[in-house]
C-alpha positions in Angstrom: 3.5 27.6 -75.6 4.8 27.6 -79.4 3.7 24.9 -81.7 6.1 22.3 -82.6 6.0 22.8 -86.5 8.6 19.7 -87.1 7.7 17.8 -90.0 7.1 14.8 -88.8 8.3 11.8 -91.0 5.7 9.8 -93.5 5.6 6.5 -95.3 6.9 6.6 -98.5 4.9 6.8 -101.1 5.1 3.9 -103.1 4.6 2.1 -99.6 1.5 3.8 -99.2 0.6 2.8 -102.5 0.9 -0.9 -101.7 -0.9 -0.5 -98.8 -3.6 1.0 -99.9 -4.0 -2.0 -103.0 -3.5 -4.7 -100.9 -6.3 -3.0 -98.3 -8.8 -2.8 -101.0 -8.4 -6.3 -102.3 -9.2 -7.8 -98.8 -12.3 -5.4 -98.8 -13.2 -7.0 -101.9 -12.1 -10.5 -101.1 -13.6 -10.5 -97.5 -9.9 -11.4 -96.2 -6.5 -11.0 -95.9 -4.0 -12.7 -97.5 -0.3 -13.2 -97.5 0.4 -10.2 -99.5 -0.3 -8.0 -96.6 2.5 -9.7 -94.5 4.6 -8.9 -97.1 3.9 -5.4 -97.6 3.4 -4.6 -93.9 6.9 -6.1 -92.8 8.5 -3.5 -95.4 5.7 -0.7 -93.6 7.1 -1.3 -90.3 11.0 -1.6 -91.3 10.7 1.8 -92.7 8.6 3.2 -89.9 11.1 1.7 -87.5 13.9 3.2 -89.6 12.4 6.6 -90.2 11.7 6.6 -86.0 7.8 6.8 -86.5 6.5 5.8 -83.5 3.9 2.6 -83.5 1.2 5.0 -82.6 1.7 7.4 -85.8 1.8 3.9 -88.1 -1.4 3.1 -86.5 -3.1 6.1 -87.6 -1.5 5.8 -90.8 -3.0 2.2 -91.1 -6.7 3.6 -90.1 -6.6 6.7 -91.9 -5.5 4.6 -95.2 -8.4 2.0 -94.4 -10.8 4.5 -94.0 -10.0 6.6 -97.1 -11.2 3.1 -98.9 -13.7 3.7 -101.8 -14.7 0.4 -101.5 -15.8 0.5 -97.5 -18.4 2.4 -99.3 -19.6 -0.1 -101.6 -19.6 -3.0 -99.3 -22.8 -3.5 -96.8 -21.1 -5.9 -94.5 -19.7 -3.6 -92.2 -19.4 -6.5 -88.8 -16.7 -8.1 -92.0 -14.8 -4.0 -92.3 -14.3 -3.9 -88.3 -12.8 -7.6 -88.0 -10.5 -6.8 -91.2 -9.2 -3.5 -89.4 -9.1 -5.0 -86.1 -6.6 -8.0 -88.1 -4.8 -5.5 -90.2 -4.0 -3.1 -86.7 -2.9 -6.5 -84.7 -0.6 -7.3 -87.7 0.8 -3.8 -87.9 1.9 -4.4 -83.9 3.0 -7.6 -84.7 5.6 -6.3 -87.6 6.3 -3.2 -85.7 7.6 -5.0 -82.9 9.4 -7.7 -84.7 13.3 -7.7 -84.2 
């Protein structure tokens, strides 16, 4: 069996980019705020139109939340898991908005 070797299609970068700032403010705030609706509506309009499936955004969200310098710097790791576990319900939530 050959290996598929299709590119598959990413996020652009400057979505990434907000992503990951708006990510690391919660870790530092303890929360999130509106600004992640706001950048994770655009996320999962271009996902939607660059036909990433939810599941690929998903690890995309993780991967981006766990590439977080400041996950190292915070102790309060029960706080990380219910952040992530918000941010991921989000992500469906926009993903599946019509």
């Amino acid at each position: 069996m050959a290996l598929d070797r299709t590119p598959t299609p990413r996020l652009e970068a400057d979505t990434l980019d907000s992503l990951r700032s708006v990510m690391d403010r919660a870790v530092k705030r303890g929360n999130h705020t509106h600004e992640l609706r706001v950048v994770l509506t655009r996320a999962a309009a271009e996902a939607r139109d660059k036909a990433i499936p939810p599941e690929q955004l998903l690890i995309i969200m993780k991967d981006l939340w766990h590439s977080l310098p400041e996950l190292r710097r915070t102790a309060d790791s029960d706080r990380q898991n219910e952040l992530l576990q918000e941010l991921i319900t989000r992500c469906i939530e926009h993903y599946y908005e019509t």
